[in-house]
C-alpha positions in Angstrom: 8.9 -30.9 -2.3 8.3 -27.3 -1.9 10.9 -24.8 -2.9 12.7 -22.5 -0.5 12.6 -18.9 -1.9 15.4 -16.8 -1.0 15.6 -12.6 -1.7 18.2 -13.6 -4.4 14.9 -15.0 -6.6 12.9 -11.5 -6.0 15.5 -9.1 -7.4 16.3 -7.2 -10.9 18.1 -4.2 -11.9 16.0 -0.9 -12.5 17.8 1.7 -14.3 17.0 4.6 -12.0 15.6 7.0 -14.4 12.6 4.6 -14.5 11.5 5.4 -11.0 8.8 8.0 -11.1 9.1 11.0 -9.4 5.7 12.6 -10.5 2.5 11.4 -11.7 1.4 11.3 -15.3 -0.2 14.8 -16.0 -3.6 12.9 -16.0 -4.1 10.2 -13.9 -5.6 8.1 -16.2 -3.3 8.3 -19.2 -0.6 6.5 -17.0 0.2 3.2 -19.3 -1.2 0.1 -18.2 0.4 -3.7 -18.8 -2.3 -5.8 -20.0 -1.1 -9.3 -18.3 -4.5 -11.3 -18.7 -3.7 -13.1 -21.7 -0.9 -15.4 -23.0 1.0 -12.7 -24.4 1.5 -9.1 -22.5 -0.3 -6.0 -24.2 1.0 -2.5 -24.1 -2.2 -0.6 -22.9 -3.1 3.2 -21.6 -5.1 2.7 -18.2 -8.3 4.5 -19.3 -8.9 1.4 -21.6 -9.1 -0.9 -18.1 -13.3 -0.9 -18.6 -13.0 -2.5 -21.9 -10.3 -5.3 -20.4 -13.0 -6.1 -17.6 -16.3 -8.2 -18.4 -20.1 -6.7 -17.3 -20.4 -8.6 -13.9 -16.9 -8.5 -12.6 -16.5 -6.4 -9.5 -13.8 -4.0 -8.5 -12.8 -4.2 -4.8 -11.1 -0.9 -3.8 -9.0 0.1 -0.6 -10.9 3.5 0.7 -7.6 4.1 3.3 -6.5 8.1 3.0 -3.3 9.7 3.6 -2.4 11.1 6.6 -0.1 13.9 6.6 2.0 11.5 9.1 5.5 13.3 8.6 5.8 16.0 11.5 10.0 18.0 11.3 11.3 18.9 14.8 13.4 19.2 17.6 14.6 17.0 20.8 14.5 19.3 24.2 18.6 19.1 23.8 18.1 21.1 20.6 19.0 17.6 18.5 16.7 17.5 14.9 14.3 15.1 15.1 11.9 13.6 12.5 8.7 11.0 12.9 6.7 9.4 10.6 3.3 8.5 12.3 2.2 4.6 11.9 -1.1 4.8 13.6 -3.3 7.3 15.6 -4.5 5.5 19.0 -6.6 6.5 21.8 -6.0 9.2 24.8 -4.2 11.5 22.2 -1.6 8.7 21.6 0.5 7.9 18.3 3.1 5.1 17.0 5.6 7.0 14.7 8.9 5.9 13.5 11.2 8.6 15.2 14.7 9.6 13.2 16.9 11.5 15.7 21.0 11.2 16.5 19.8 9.3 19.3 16.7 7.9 20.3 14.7 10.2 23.0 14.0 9.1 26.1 10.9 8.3 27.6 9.7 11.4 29.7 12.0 13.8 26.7 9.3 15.9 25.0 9.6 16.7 21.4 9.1 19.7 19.4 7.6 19.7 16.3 6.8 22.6 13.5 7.8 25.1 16.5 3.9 24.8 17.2 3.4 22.0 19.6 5.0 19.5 22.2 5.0 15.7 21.9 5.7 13.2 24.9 8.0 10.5 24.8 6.1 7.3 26.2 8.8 5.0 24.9 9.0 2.0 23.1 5.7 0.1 21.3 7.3 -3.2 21.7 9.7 -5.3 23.4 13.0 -5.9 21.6 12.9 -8.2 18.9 9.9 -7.3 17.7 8.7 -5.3 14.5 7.1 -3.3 17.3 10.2 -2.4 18.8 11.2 -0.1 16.3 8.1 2.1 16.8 8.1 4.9 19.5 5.1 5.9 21.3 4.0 9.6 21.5 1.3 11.5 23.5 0.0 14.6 21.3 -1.4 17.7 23.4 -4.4 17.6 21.1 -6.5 15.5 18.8 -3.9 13.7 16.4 -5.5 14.0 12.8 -5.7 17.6 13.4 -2.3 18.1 14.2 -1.2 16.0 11.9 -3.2 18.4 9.3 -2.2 21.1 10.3 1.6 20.7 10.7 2.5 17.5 9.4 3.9 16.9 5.3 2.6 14.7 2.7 4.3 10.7 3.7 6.4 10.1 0.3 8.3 7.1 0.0 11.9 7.6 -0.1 12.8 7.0 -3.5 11.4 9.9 -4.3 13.5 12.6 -4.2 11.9 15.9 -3.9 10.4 17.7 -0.5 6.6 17.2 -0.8 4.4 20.3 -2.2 0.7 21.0 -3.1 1.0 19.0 -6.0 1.6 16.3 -4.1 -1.3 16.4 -1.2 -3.5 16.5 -4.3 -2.2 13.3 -6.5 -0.8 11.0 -3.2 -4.3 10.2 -2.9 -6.8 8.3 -4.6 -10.0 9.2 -5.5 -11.5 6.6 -2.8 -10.2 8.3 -0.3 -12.1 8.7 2.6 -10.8 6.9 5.6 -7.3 8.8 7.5 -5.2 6.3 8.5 -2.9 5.9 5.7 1.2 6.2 6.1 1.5 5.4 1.9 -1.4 5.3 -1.2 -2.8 2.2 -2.1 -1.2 3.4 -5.5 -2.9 0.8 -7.6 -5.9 3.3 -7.6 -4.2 6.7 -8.4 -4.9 5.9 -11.8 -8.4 6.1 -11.4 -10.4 9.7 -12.5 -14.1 10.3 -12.6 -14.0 9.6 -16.7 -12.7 6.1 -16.0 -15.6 5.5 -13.3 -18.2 6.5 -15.2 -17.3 4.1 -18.1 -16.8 1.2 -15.4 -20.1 2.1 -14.4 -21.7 2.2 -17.4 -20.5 -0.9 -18.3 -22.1 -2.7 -15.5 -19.3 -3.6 -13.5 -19.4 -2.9 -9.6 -17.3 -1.3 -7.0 -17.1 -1.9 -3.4 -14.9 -0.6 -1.2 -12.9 -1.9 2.0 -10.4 -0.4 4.5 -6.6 -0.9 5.0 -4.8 1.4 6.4 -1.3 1.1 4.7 1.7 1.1 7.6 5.5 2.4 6.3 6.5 -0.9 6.7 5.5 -1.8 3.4 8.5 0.1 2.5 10.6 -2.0 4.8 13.1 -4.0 3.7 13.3 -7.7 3.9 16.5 -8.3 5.5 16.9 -12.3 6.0 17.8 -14.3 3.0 15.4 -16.9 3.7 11.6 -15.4 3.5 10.9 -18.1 6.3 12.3 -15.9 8.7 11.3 -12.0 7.7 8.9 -10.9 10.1 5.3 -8.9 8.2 4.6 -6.0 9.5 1.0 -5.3 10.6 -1.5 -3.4 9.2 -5.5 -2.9 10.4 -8.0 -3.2 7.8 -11.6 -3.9 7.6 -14.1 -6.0 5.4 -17.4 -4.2 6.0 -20.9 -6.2 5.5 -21.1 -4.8 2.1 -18.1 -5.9 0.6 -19.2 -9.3 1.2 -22.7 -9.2 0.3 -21.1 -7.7 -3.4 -17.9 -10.5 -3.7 -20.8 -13.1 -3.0 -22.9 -11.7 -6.0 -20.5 -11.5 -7.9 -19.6 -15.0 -7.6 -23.3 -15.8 -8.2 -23.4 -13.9 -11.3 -20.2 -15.5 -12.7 -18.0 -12.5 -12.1 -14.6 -12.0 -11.4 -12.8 -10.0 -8.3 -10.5 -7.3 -9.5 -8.4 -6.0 -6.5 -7.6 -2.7 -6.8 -3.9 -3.1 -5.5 -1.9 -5.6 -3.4 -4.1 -4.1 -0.1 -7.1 -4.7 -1.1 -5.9 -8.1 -2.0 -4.1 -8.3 1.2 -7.2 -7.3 3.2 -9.5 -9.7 1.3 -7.1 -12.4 1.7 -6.2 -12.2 5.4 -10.3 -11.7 5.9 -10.9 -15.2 4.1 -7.9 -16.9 5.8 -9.8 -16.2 8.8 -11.8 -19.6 10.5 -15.5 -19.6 9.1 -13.8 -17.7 5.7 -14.8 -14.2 4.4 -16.9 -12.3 6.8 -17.2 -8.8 7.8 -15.2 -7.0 10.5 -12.6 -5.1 11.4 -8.8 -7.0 12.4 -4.8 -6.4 12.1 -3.0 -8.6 9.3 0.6 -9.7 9.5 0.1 -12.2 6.5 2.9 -12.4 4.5 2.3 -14.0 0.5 4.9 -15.4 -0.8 5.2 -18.6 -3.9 2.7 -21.0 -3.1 0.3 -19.2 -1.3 -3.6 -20.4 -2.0 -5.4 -17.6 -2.9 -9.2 -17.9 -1.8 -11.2 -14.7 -3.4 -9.1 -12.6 -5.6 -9.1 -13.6 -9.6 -7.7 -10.5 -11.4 -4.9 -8.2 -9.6 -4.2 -4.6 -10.5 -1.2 -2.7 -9.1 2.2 -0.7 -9.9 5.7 -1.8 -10.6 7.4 -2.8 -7.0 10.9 -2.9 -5.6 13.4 -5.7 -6.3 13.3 -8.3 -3.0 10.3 -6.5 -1.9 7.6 -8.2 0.1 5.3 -6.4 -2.6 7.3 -8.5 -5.3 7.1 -11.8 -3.8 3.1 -10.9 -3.6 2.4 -10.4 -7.1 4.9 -13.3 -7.7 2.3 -15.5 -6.1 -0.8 -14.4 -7.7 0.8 -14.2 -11.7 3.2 -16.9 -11.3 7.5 -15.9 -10.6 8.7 -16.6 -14.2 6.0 -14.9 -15.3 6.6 -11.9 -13.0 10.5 -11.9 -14.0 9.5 -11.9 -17.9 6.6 -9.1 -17.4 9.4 -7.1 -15.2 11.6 -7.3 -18.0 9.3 -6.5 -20.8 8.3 -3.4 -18.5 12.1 -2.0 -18.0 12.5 -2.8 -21.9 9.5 -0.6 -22.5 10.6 2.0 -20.3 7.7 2.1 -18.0 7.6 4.3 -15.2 7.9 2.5 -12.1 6.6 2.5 -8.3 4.4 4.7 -6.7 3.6 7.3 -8.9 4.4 5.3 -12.0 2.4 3.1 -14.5 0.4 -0.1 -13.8 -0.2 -3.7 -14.7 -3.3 -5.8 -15.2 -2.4 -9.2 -13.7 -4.6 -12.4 -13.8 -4.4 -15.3 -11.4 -1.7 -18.3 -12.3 
């Protein structure tokens, strides 16, 4: 008989001093929880190489970081604040829109004092995650304004207003796809040095695309993860990516995701009828205890929020005790957690 996991089973208690507000000075002297063996090693991450076998392959998320928050005004002079979830066609957004009251559609918002927004309305009817999305028409191409006006997406629990520091380290050296509401922050730790040792150690990279959406920072807000709805993300497994995961199965390697997208994207991709295959799709997939994983053997990511969806993910792949004891080896140790904080090397139960 299969358990039923309730929020209660996904939480802890993080002093808050351990929740990063900055990156480490380098990106690759962040510390790094060995988790592959029996007993948990205290590691820096620019000894990751050594950890990994010649042969294995590293599957990275190649998303990049919109600056999707845009500060303004409603027409009634009201302050307003969206975060943009996804650029469409026709000069059309999704954002999350923060106002006293929501604006209505035909109201016209003004952002930055440079340029006017139109309210479409709603991206979904009530009761769905879509609802809670609002869609915009932009005057001009979206990226551009976006770059131009918008600020640097940092998750809430961090505290400070985003600066150059910040549109320089929220984003991975992979980086080369806009799309991206948060970092796939698994791979912030990555630096040229640490590449170039992966490299020469013959093991291989490819790369895939999700674009991460703010609601992995959503809450899950029924007890019972039977009834929390995923939100969705689009991501894309190109032709490439498979042709390297089926080599390195051939060759006796592992998969390393690099962070719980690119495991996401992999795993949605192979949960797909006819399995892994190329091309380009939207994932609501939510993993939770019990899940079958189908491609990914080794996981990297970052410390994640107690009775987060991101939690009960890595609780799949590593096992829940095992997360709860690594979780409190981590707070013991006094490693820097979330976003900008340290990482963990995690194998597959």
């Amino acid at each position: 008989m299969s358990r039923t996991w309730t929020l209660a089973d996904f939480d802890f208690e993080l002093p808050p001093e351990l929740i990063a507000q900055r990156p480490a000075a380098e990106r690759s002297a962040s510390r790094l929880l060995d988790a592959t063996g029996d007993v948990a090693v205290d590691r820096v991450f620019r000894a990751l190489p050594e950890l990994l076998a010649p042969g294995d392959l590293l599957v990275v998320n190649d998303t990049r970081v919109i600056r999707a928050r845009l500060l303004g005004r409603k027409s009634s002079g009201g302050a307003v604040e969206a975060l943009v979830e996804r650029v469409l066609p026709d000069r059309e957004v999704l954002a999350h829109v923060r106002a006293s009251k929501p604006p209505r559609p035909g109201s016209r918002l003004r952002f930055d004092d440079a340029f006017d927004a139109g309210v479409l309305g709603r991206a979904g009817p009530p009761g769905t995650p879509e609802h809670a999305l609002t869609r915009l028409r932009f005057p001009d191409e979206p990226h551009a304004l976006l770059e131009r006006h918008g600020h640097v997406p940092l998750p809430p629990y961090i505290a400070h207003a985003d600066d150059a520091d910040d549109a320089r380290r929220y984003q991975t050296v992979f980086a080369a796809r806009p799309g991206a509401v948060a970092a796939p922050t698994a791979a912030l730790h990555f630096d040229d040095a640490v590449l170039a040792r992966l490299d020469a150690r013959g093991i291989a990279r490819t790369s895939i695309t999700l674009h991460v959406g703010a609601g992995t920072f959503q809450p899950v807000r029924a007890e019972s993860l039977e009834r929390h709805a995923m939100h969705r993300e689009w991501y894309e497994i190109p032709p490439p990516a498979v042709a390297a995961i089926e080599a390195a199965r051939a060759r006796g390697g592992r998969v390393l995701a690099v962070g719980t997208t690119s495991l996401r994207a992999l795993e949605s991709a192979a949960a797909e009828p006819g399995g892994l295959a190329p091309g380009a799709r939207e994932t609501a997939l939510f993993i939770t205890p019990g899940y079958r994983f189908r491609v990914v053997d080794l996981l990297l990511t970052n410390f994640h929020l107690p009775r987060s969806t991101l939690l009960m993910l890595v609780s799949a792949f590593a096992g829940h005790e095992r997360m709860h004891a690594l979780y409190a080896h981590a707070i013991a140790a006094r490693y820097r957690f979330f976003s900008y904080g340290d990482a963990m090397l995690l194998r597959r139960a």
